[in-house]
KEGUTOR-393537 format. One record per residue: residue in three letters; x, y, z of N, C-alpha, C in turn. Coordinates in steps of 0.1 Angstrom, whole numbers. Layout:
BEGIN
[r "ALA" [X Y Z] [X Y Z] [X Y Z]]
...
//
This chain:
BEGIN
[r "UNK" [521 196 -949] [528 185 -956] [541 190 -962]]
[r "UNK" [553 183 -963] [565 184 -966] [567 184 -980]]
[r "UNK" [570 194 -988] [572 195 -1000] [586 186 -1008]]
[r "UNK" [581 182 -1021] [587 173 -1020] [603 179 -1029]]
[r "UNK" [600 191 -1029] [614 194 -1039] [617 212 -1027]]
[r "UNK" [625 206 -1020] [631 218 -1014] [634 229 -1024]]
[r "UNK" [642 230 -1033] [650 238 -1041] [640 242 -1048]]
[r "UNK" [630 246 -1057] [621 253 -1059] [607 259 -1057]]
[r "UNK" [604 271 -1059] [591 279 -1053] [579 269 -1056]]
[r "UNK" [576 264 -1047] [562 259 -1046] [552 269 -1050]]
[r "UNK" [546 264 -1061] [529 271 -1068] [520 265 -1063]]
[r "UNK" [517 251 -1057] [508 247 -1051] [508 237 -1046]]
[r "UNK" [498 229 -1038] [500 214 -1033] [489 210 -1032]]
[r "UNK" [490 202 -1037] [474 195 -1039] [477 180 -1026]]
[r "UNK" [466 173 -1028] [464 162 -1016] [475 149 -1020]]
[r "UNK" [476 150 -1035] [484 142 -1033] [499 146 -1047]]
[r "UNK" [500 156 -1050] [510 165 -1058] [509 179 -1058]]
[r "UNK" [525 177 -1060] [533 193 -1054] [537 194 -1070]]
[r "UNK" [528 208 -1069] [533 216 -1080] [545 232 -1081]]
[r "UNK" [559 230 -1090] [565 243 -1086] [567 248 -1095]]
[r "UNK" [570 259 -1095] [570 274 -1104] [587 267 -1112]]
[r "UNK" [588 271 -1122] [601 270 -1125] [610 286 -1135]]
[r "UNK" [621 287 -1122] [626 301 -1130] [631 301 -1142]]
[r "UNK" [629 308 -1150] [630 312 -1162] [620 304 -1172]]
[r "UNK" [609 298 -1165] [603 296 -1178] [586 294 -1171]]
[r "UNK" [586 311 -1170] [570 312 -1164] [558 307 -1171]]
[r "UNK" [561 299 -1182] [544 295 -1185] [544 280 -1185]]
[r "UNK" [555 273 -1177] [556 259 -1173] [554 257 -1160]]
[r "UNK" [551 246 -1157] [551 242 -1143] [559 229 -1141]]
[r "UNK" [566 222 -1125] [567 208 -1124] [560 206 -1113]]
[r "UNK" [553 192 -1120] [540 185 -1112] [546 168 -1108]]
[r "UNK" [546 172 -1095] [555 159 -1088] [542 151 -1082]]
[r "UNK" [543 135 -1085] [533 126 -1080] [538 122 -1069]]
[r "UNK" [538 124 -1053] [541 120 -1042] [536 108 -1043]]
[r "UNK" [537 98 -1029] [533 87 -1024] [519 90 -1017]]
[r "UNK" [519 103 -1014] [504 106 -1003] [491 95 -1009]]
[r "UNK" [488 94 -1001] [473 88 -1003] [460 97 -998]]
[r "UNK" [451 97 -1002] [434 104 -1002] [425 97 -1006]]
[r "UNK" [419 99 -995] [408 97 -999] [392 107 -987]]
[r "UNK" [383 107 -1000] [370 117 -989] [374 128 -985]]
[r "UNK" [388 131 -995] [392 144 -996] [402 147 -982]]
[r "UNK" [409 133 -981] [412 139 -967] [427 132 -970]]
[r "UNK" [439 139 -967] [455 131 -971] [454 124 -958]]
[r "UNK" [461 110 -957] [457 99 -945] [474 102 -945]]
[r "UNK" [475 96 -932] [495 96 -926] [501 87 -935]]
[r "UNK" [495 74 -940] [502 65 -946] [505 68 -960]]
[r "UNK" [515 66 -961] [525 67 -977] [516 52 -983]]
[r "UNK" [522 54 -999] [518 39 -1003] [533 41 -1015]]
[r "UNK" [546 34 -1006] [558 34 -1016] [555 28 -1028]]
[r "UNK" [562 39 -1035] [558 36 -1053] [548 42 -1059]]
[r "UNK" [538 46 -1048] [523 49 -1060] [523 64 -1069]]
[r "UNK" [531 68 -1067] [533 83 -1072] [543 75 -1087]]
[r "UNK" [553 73 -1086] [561 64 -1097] [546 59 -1108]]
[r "UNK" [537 46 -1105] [529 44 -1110] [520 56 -1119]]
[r "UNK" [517 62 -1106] [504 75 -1114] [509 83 -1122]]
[r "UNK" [528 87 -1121] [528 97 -1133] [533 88 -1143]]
[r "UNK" [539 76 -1143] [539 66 -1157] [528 64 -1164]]
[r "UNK" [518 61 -1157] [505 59 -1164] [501 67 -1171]]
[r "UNK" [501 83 -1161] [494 92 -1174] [503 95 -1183]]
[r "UNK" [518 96 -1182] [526 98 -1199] [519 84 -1206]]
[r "UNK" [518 73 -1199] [512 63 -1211] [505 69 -1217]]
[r "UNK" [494 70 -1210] [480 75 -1217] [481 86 -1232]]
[r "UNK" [489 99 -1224] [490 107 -1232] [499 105 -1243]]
[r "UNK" [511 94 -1243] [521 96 -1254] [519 81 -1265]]
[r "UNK" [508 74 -1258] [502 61 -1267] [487 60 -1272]]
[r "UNK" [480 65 -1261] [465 68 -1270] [457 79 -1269]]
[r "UNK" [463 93 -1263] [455 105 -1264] [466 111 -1268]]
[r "UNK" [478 108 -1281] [483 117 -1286] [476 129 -1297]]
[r "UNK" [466 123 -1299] [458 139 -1308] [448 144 -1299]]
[r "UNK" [449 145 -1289] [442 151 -1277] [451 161 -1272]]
[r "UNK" [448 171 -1270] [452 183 -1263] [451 181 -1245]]
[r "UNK" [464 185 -1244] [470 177 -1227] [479 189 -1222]]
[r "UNK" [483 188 -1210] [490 200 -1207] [507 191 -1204]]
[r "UNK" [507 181 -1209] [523 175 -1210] [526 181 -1222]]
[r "UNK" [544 186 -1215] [553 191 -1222] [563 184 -1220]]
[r "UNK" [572 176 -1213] [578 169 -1210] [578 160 -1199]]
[r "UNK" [590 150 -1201] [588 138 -1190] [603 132 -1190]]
[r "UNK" [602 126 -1181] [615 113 -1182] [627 123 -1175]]
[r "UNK" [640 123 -1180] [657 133 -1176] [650 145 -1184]]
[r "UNK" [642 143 -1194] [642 157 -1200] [640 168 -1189]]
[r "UNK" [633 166 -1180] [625 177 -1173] [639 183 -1171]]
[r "UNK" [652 174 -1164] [658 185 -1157] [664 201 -1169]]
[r "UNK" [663 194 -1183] [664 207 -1190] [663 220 -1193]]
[r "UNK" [652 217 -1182] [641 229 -1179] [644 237 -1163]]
[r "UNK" [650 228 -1157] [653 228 -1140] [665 238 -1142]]
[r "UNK" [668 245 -1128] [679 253 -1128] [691 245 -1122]]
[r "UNK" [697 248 -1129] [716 237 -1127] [719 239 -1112]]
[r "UNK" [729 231 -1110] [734 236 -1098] [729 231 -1090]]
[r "UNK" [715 225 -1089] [705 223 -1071] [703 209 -1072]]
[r "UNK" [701 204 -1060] [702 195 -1057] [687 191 -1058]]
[r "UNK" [682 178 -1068] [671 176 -1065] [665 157 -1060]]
[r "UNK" [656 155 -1057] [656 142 -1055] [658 130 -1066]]
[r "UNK" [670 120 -1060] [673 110 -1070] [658 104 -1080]]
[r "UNK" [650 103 -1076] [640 95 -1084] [627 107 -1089]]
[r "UNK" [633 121 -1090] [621 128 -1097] [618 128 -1111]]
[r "UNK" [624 123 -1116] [628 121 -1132] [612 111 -1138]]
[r "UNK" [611 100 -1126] [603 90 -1125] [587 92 -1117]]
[r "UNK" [593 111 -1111] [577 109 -1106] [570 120 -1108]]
[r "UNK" [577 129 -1120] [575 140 -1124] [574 146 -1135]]
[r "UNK" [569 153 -1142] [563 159 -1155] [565 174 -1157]]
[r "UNK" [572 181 -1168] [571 197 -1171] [556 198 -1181]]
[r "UNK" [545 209 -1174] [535 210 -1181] [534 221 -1178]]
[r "UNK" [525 226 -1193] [518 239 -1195] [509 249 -1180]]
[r "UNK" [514 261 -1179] [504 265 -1165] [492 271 -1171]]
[r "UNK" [483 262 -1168] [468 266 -1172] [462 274 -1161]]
[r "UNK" [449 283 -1169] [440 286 -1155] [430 271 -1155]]
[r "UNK" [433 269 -1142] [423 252 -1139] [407 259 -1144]]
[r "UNK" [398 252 -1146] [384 250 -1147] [377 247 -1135]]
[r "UNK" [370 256 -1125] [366 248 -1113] [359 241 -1109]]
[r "UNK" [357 228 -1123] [349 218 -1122] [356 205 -1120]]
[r "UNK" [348 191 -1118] [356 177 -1122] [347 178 -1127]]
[r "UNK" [353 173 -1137] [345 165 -1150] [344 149 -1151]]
[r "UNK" [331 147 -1146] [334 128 -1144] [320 121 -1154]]
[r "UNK" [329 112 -1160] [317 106 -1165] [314 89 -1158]]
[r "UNK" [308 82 -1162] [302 73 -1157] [297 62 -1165]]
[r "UNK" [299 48 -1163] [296 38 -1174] [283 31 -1167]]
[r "UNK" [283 35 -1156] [278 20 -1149] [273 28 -1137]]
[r "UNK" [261 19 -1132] [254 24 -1116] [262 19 -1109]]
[r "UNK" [272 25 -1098] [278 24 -1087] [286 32 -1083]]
[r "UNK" [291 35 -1068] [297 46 -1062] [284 52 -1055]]
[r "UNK" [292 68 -1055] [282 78 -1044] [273 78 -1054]]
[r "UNK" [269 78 -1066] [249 78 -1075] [245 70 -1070]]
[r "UNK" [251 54 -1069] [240 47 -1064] [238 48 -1047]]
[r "UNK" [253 46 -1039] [250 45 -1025] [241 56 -1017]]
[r "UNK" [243 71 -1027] [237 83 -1019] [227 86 -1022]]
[r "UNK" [218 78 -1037] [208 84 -1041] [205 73 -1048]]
[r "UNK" [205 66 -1058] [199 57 -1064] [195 49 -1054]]
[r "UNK" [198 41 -1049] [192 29 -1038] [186 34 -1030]]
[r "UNK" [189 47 -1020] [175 53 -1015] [162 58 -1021]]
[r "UNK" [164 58 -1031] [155 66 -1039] [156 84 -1037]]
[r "UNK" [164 85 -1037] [166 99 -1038] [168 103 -1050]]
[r "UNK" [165 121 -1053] [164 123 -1067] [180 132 -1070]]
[r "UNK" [186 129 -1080] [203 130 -1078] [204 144 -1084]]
[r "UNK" [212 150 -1073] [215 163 -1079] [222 168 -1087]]
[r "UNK" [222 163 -1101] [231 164 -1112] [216 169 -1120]]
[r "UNK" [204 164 -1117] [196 172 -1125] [194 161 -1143]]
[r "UNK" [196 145 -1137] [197 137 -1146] [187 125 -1145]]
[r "UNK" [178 122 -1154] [171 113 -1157] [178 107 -1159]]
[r "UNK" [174 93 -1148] [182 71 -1151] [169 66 -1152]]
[r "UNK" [168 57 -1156] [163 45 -1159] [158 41 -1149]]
[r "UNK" [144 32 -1145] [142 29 -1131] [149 11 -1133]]
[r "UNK" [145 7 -1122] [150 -5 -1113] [159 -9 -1122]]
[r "UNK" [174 -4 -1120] [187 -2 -1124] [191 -8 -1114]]
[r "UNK" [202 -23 -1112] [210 -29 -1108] [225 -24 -1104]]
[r "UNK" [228 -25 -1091] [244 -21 -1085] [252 -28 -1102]]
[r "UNK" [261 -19 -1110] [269 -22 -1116] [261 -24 -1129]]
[r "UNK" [245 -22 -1136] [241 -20 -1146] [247 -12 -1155]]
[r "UNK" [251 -12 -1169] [254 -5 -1176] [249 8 -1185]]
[r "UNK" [248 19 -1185] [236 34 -1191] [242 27 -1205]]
[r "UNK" [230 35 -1212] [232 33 -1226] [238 34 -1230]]
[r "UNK" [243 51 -1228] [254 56 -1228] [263 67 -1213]]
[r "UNK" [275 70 -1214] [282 75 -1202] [274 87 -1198]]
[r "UNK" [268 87 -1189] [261 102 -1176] [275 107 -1173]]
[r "UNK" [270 119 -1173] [281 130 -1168] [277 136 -1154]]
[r "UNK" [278 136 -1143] [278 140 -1127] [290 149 -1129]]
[r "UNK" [286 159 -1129] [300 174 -1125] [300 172 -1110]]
[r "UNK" [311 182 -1105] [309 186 -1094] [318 196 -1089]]
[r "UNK" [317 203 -1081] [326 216 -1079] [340 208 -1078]]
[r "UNK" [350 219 -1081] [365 214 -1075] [366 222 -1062]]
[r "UNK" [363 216 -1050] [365 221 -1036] [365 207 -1027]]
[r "UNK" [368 214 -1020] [370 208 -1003] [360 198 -1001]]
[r "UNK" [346 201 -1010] [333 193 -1003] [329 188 -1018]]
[r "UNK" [334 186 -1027] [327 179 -1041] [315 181 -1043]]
[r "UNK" [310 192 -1043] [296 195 -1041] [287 192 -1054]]
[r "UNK" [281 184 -1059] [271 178 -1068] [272 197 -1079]]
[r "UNK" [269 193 -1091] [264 205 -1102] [257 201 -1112]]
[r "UNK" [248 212 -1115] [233 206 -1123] [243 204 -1138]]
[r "UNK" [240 188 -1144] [247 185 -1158] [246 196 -1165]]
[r "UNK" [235 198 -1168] [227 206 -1175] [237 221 -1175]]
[r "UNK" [237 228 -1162] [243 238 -1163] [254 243 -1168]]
[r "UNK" [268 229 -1162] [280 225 -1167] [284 224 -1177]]
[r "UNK" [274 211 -1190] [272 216 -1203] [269 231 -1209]]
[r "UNK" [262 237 -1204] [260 252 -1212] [276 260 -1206]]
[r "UNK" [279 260 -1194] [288 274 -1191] [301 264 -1202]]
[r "UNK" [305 253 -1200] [317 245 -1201] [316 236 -1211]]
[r "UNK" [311 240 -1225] [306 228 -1235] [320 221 -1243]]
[r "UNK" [331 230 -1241] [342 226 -1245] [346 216 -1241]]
[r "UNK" [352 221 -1228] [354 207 -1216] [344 197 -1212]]
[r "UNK" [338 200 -1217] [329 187 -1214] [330 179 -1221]]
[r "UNK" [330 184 -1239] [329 175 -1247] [351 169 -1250]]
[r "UNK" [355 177 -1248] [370 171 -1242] [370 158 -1234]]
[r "UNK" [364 163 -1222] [368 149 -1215] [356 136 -1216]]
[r "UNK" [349 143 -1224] [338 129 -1228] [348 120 -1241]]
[r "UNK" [357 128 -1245] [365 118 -1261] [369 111 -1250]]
[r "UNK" [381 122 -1247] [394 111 -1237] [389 101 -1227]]
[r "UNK" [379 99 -1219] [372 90 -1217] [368 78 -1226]]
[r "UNK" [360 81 -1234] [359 72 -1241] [367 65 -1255]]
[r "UNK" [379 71 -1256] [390 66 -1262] [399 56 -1253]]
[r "UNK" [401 63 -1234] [405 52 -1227] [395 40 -1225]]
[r "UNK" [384 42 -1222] [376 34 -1224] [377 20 -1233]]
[r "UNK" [375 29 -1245] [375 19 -1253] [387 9 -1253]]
[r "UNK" [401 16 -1256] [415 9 -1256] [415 0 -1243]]
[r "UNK" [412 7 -1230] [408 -6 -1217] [400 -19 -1223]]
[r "UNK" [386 -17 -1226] [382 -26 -1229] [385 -37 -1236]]
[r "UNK" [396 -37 -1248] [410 -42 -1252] [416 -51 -1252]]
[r "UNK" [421 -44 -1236] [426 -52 -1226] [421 -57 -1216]]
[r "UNK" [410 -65 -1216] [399 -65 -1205] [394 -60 -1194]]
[r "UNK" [397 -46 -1195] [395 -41 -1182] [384 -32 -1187]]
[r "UNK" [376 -26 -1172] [368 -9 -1181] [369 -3 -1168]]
[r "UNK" [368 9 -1177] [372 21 -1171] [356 27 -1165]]
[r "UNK" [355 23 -1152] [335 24 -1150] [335 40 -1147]]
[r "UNK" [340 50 -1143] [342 59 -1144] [351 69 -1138]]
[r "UNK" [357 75 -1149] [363 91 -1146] [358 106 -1141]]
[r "UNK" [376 108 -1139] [369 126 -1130] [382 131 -1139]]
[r "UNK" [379 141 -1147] [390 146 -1154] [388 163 -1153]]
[r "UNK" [401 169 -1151] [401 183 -1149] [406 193 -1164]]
[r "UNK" [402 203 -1168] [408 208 -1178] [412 225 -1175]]
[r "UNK" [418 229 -1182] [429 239 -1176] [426 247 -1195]]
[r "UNK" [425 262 -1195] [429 268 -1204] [443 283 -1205]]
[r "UNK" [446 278 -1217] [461 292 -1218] [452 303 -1219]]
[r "UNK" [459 313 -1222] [460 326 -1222] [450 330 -1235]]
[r "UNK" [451 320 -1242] [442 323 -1257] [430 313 -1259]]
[r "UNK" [429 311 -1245] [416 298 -1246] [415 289 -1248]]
[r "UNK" [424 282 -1255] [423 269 -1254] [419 257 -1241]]
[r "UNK" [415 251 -1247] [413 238 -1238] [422 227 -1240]]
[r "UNK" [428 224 -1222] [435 211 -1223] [433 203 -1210]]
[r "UNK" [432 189 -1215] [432 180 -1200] [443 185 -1191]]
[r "UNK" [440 182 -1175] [452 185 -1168] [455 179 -1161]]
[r "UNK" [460 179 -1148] [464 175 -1139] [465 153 -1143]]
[r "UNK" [464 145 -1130] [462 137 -1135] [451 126 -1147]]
[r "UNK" [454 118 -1153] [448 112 -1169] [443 102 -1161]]
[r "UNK" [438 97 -1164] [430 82 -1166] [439 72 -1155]]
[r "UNK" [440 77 -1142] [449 70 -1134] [437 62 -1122]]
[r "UNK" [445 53 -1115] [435 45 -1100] [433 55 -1094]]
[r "UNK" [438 68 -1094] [434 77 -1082] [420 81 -1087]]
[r "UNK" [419 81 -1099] [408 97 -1103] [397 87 -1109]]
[r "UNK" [400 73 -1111] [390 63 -1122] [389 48 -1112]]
[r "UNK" [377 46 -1113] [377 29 -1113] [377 22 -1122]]
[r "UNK" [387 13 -1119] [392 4 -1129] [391 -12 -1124]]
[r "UNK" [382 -17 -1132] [378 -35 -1129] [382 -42 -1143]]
[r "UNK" [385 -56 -1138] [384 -65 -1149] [373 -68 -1155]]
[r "UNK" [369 -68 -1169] [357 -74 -1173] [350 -90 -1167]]
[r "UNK" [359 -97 -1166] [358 -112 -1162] [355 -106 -1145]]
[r "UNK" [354 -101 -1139] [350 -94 -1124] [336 -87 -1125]]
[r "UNK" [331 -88 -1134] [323 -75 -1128] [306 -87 -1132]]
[r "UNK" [298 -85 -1120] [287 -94 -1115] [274 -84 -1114]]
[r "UNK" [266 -83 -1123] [254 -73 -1121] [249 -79 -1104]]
[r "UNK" [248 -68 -1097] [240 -67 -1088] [254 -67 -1073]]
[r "UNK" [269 -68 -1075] [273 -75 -1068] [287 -61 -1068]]
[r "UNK" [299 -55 -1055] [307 -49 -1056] [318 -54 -1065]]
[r "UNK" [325 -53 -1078] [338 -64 -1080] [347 -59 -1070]]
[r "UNK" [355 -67 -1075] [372 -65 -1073] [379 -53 -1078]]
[r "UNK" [378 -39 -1068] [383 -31 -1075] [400 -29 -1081]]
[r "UNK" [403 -23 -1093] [419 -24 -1091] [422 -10 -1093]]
[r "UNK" [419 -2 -1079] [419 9 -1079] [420 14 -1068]]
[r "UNK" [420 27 -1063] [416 33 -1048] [406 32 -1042]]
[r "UNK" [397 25 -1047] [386 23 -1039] [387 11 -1028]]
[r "UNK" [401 6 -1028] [401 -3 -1015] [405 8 -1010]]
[r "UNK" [414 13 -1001] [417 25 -991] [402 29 -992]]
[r "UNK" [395 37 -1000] [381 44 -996] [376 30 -989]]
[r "UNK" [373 24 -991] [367 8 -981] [370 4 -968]]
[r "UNK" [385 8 -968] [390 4 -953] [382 21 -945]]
[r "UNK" [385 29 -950] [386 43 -942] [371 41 -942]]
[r "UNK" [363 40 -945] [347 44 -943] [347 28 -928]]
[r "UNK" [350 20 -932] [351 9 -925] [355 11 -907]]
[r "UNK" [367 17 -907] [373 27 -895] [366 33 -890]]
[r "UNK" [363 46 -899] [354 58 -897] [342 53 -884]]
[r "UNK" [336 42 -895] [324 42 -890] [314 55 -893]]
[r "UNK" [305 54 -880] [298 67 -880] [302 80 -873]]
[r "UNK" [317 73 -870] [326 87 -862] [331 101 -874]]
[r "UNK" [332 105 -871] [344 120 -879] [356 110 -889]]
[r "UNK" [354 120 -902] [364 116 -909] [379 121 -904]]
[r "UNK" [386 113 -906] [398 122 -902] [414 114 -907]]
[r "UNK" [425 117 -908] [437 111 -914] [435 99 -902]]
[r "UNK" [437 84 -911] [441 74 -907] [458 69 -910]]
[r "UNK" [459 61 -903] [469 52 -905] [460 32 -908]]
[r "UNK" [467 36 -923] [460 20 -930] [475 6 -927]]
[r "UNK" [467 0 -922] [474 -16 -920] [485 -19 -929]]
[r "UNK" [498 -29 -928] [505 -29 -939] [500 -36 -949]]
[r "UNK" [492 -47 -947] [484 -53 -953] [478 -46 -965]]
[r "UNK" [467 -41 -959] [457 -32 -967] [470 -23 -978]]
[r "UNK" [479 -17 -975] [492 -10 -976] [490 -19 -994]]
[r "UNK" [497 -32 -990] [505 -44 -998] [499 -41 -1010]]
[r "UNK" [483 -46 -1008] [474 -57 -1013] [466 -43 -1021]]
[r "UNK" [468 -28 -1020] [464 -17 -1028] [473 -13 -1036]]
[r "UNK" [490 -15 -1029] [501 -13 -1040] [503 -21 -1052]]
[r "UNK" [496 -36 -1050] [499 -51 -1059] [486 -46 -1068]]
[r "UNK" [475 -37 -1064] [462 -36 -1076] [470 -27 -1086]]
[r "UNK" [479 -16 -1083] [480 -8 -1094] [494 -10 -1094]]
[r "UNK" [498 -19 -1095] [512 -23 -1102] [503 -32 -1115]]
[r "UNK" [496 -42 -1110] [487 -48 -1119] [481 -43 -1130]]
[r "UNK" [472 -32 -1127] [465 -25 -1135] [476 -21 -1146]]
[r "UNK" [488 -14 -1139] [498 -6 -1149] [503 -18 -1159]]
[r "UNK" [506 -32 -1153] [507 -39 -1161] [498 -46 -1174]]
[r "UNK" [484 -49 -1167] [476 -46 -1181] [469 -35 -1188]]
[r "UNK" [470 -27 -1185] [469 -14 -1194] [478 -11 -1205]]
[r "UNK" [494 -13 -1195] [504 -10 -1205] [513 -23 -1216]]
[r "UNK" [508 -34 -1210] [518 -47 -1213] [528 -48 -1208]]
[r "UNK" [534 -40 -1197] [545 -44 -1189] [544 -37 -1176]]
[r "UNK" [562 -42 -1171] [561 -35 -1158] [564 -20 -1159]]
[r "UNK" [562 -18 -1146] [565 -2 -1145] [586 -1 -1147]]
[r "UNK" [588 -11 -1140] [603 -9 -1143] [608 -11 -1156]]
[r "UNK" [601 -17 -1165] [605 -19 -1179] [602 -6 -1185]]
[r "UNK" [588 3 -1180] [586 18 -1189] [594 28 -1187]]
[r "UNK" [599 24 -1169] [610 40 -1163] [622 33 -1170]]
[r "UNK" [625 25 -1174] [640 21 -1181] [634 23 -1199]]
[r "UNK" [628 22 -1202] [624 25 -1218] [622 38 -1218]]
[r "UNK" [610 40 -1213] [609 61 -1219] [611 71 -1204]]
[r "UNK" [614 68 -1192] [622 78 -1184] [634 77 -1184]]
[r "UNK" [647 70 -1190] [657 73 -1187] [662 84 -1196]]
//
């Protein structure tokens, strides 16, 4: 895949952001939100113009409106970044809008996801068959598609290539920090979604520690990529809603797939349209406005 900032040392690339080293200031990084799309762990050929714009506005929302006393690995955003950037180089007109200066953490090699509600891979791979889930967690029996837990189940799982399931249990003892980290910040977005009629049915959140241990959320926050996000007025015990999130692309690609091999698609313009109009949406009731009103208020 084509990096998206020629002029500095690439430190990594994830499926759908390129992270680079920045000279003279080794304990920052910049983390660029491409257009790529993923899903099943796999980058598909199709771009989705704009959605990188969206995903890193959202998480400065998040972090600079309702997890300001939450510990985060943002350091800067907006023209600031280039203060940090080396003069002289040419960089792309619109990185200002799709990129972030953050702390370089050692990552945690877990996701941390919590969960509001029976639906996704708990219910499709194991609750409805009756299979026993390998998180190593007691549910409730005859639980309804989209029933709500008492309270949020935590489902870890490795950070690799194959999302491999992790005993709760375990995750809490090695990782009690992060855990209980991204159980706030969940339920602080949570709750402020709920708000605004939406909920947040569940997150995958990563945390990252410095040099002196601390714990801090990382990579992306409470975005369509990493959370499903429905309207309250949408959501029908027993029934899929309307997601306003990535889980249409996951829909179309399993749909394709079939029972063939996963592998990079090319998605319809359609499908394209009608996944770029959910999280322009979402960004608008999350935030109360458009995205072009936030990159003209706090990125310029």
């Amino acid at each position: 895949m084509e990096h998206y900032v020629r002029t500095l040392p690439l430190f990594s690339q994830g499926k759908v952001r390129d992270t680079f080293s920045i000279p003279g200031h080794d304990s920052l990084l910049l983390m660029v939100a491409t257009d790529r799309l993923s899903t099943h762990n796999i980058v598909h050929r199709s771009l989705i113009p704009g959605k990188g714009m969206i995903l890193n506005a959202l998480s400065i929302f998040w972090v600079k409106e309702i997890l300001r006393y939450y510990p985060t690995h943002l350091m800067t955003y907006g023209k600031k970044i280039y203060d940090y950037l080396p003069v002289g180089v040419s960089y792309p007109e619109d990185l200002h809008q799709r990129a972030v200066i953050v702390k370089k953490l050692e990552i945690i090699p877990i996701e941390f996801i919590w969960r509001c509600r029976m639906i996704g891979s708990l219910y499709d791979n194991f609750y409805s068959k009756g299979k026993e889930n390998p998180y190593g967690l007691f549910l409730p029996l005859n639980m309804r598609k989209m029933d709500c837990f008492n309270v949020p189940i935590f489902t870890p799982t490795e950070k690799s290539e194959t999302d491999d399931a992790v005993l709760s249990s375990e995750v809490r003892m090695n990782f009690s920090r992060a855990v209980h980290l991204t159980r706030k910040v969940y339920e602080a977005g949570r709750m402020y979604a709920l708000k605004k009629g939406v909920d947040i049915i569940d997150y995958k959140g990563e945390v990252g520690k410095n040099g002196k241990g601390k714990h801090y959320i990382a990579d992306e926050i409470l975005t369509p990529d990493c959370c499903r996000f429905v309207l309250g007025s949408d959501i029908k015990i027993g029934d899929d809603p309307k997601w306003m999130d990535k889980e249409l692309f996951r829909i179309h690609a399993r749909k394709v797939w079939g029972t063939g091999k996963k592998e990079p698609i090319d998605f319809p313009s359609n499908v394209i349209d009608k996944g770029l109009e959910r999280y322009k949406n979402l960004f608008e009731v999350i935030t109360g406005g458009s995205l072009e009103a936030f990159q003209k208020m706090a990125l310029s």
